[in-house]
N, C-alpha and C positions, 0 to 999 in steps of 0.2 A: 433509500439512499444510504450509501454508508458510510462512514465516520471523516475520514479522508476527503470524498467527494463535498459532503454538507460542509464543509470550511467554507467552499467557495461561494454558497448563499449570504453569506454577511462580513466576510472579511475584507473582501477588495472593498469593498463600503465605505469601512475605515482607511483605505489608505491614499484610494482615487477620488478626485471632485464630484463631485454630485452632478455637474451636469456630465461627466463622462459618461455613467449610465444612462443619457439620454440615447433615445433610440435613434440609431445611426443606419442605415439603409445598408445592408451588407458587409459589416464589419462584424467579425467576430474575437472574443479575446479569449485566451486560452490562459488557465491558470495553474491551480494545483490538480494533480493526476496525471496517471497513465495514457489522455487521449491524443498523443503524436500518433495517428494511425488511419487506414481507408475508411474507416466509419463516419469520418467526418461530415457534417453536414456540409455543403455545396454555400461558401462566401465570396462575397468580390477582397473583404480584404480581411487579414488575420493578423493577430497579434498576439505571440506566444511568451508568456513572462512566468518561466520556473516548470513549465510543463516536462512532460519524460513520455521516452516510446519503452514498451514492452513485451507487448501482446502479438504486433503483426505489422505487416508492410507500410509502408508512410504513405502519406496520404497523395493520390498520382498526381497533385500541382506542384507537393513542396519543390521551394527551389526556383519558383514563377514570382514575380515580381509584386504577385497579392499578398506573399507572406513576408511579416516583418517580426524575423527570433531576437527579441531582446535580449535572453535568456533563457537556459534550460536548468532541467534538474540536477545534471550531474555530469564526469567526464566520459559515461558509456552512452549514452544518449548524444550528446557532442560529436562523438563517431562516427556512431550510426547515419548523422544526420549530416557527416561532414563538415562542420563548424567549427573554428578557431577555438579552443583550450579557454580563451578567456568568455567565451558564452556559458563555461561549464559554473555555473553560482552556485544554488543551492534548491531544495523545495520553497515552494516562497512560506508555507508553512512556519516558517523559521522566524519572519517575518513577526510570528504571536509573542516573540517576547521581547518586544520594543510596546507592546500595548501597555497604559499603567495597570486596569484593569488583571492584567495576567504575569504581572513582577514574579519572581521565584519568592517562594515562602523559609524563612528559617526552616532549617531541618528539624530542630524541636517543634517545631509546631506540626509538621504533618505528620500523618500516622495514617498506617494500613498497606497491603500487598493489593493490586488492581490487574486484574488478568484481561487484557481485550482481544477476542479472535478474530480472524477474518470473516468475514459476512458471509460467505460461502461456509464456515464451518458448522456454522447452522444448523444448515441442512439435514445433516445427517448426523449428527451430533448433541448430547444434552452437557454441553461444557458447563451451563448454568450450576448444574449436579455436581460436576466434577470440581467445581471451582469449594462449594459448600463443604462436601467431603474432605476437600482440603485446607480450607480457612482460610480462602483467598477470595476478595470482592470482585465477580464475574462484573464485567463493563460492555455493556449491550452496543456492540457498535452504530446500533440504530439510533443510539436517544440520539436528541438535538445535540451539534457540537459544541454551541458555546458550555450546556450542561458539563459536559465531558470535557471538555479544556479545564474547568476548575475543579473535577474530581481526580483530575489529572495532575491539576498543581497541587493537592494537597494530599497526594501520597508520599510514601519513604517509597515504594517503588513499584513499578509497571513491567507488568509484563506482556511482553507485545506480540502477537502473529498479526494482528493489523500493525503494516507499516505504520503507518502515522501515527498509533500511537506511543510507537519511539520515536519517531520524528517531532512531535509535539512534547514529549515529556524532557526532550533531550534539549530542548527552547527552553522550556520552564524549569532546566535547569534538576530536575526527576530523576535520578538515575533507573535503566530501563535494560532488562533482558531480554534477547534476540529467540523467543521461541517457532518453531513449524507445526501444525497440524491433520500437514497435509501435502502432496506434493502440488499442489495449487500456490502452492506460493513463492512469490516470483523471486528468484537470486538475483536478474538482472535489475529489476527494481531497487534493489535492497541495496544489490552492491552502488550503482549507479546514485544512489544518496549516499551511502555510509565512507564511498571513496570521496563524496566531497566534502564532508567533515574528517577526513582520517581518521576512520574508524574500522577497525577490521570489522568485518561481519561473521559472527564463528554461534548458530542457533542451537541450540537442543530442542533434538526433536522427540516430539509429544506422539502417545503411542496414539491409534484409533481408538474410538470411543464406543466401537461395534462393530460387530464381524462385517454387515452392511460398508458401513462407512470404509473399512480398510479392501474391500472386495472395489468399489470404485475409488478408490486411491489410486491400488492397484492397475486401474483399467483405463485411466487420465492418459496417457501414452497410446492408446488407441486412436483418442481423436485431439489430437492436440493438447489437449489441457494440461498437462506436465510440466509447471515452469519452473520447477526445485530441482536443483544442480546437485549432484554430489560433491564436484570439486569446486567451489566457490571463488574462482577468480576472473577477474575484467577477459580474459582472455577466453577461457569457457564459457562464460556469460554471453559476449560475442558473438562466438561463433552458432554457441547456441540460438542465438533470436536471428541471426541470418539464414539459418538452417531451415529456421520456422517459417522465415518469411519467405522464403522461394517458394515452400510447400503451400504456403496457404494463398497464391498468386496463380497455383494451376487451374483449369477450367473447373477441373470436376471436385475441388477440395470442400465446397459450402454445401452438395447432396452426399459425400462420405460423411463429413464432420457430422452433422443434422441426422442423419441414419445410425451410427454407431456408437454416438456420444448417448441416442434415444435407447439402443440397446443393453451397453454398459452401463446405463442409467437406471432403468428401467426392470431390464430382466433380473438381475441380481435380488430386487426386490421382491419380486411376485415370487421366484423360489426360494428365500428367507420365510416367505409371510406363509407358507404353509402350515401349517397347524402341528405337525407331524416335528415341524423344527422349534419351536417355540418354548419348548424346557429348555434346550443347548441354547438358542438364541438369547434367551434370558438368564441363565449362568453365564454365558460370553458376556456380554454385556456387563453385568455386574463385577465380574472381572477386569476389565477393561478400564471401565470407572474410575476402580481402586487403585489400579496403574496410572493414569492419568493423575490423581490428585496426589499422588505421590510423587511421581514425577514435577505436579506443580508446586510441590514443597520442599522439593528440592533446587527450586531455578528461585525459589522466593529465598533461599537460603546464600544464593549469589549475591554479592556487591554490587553488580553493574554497571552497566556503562554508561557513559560519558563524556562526552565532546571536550576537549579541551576547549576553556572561555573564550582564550584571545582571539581563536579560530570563528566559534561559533558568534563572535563579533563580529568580526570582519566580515562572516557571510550576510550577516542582517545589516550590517553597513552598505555592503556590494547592492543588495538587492533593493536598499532604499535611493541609491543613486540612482539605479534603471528604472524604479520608478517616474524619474521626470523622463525618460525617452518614453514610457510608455502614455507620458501626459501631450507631450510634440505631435505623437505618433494620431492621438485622439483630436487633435485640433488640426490637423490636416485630413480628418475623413468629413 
């Protein structure tokens, strides 16, 4: 589970009664993440509080009388989903720095550069390496998140290709730089939180970390996976995830994707791993590296961003009022 996602193991905890998590026959509640979308498990009733769409078509009830949107993440998400402006809050993420446990630390007191990637960079990447190379603290998006929330609050600054970990550092009041690793990562996302703190979103993008890795970069536009914009505003963002979701609505779209995405995945690999490539493979590479840690010592040389406070109040304000509609909402199932 990745960084983002594990919020949602112990935070609502803190914020909903305790018998709210008792188990309730068919209700589900939808929190922080991406999961506005057809993947849904099958509930009689839903309750969405700070959640966002990104990835693909809504889910074929929304809009039925089982769903009740308290709120969403942002005002692209609000659109999509056809919702009054004022459902647009915030990540309930946002929500961590009202905890006493997670106050903002003096700036004198913290210290260190924290690089966190997306879970997917992984894969096909040793950003671990690259981060050492450059004297920057690689931040495993895996660990546990309460661990990461306070190695989070006790840097001078973060640098994020996992969303959340600008969206959490930007709570705790961190200031945090908007980096890409990959064209995996989402603008519609980004934008759709960073417009609701008035934050432009403007990222430097990080090279590949291997010939590998930038060969399916490159090939993510074959079967969908391409959600990095060139031009980064609410209206490309848009049109883009509309785009996406008529496409992946057609009959035949789940044996293309699953076929193509296995090949551009796949074949790239088995002809790297020849034996024959494996001097260039490994000069690439080590090349590669050396551009990447240089590049992250350059985005650590940034100042960073920052949500204006009185903003980033009122959204932790906004989303602690809708928490009593989502306490009404639980005593009526």
């Amino acid at each position: 589970m990745n960084f983002g996602d594990d919020l949602n193991r112990w935070m609502w905890e803190r914020f909903l009664p305790k018998d709210f998590w008792d188990e309730r026959d068919g209700c589900l509640f939808l929190g922080i993440g991406t999961v506005l979308g057809s993947g849904l498990p099958v509930a009689d009733r839903y309750i969405v509080f700070s959640s966002g769409v990104g990835y693909g078509p809504l889910p074929p009830t929304f809009g039925s009388p089982a769903w009740h949107v308290v709120c969403v993440r942002g005002p692209l998400t609000a659109k999509v989903l056809g919702l009054p402006a004022e459902k647009a809050v915030c990540d309930g993420a946002v929500l961590l720095s009202t905890l006493p446990e997670l106050q903002p630390i003096p700036e004198a007191e913290r210290k260190g550069v924290l690089f966190m990637p997306h879970f997917e960079a992984l894969e096909s990447g040793d950003w671990r390496e690259a981060c050492r190379r450059a004297g920057v603290e690689f931040l495993d998006p895996h660990l546990p998140s309460e661990e990461t929330c306070q190695r989070i609050r006790g840097a001078k600054l973060v640098l994020a290709d996992a969303m959340h970990a600008a969206i959490v550092a930007d709570a705790l009041r961190v200031p945090w730089v908007p980096l890409i690793t990959s064209n995996r990562i989402n603008t519609f996302k980004w934008l759709d939180w960073s417009l609701s703190l008035g934050i432009r979103y403007r990222p430097l993008q990080l090279p590949s970390l291997s010939l590998l890795e930038a060969i399916r970069n490159a090939g993510l536009v074959l079967h969908g996976g391409r959600h990095g914009l060139p031009e980064r505003t609410e209206a490309a963002a848009l049109k883009h995830f509309q785009a996406a979701a008529r496409i992946q609505e057609r009959p035949w779209w789940k044996s293309y994707r699953r076929n193509v995405r296995r090949l551009a995945y796949f074949a790239p690999a088995r002809v790297l791993g020849n034996k024959a490539f494996a001097p260039v493979v490994r000069a690439g590479t080590e090349r590669r590296l050396d551009l990447a840690a240089e590049a992250l010592r350059e985005a650590a040389r940034l100042p960073g961003y920052l949500s204006e406070e009185n903003i980033l109040r009122g959204k932790a304000a906004g989303l602690q009022e809708r928490l009593e509609q989502v306490r009404k909402l639980a005593r009526r199932s």
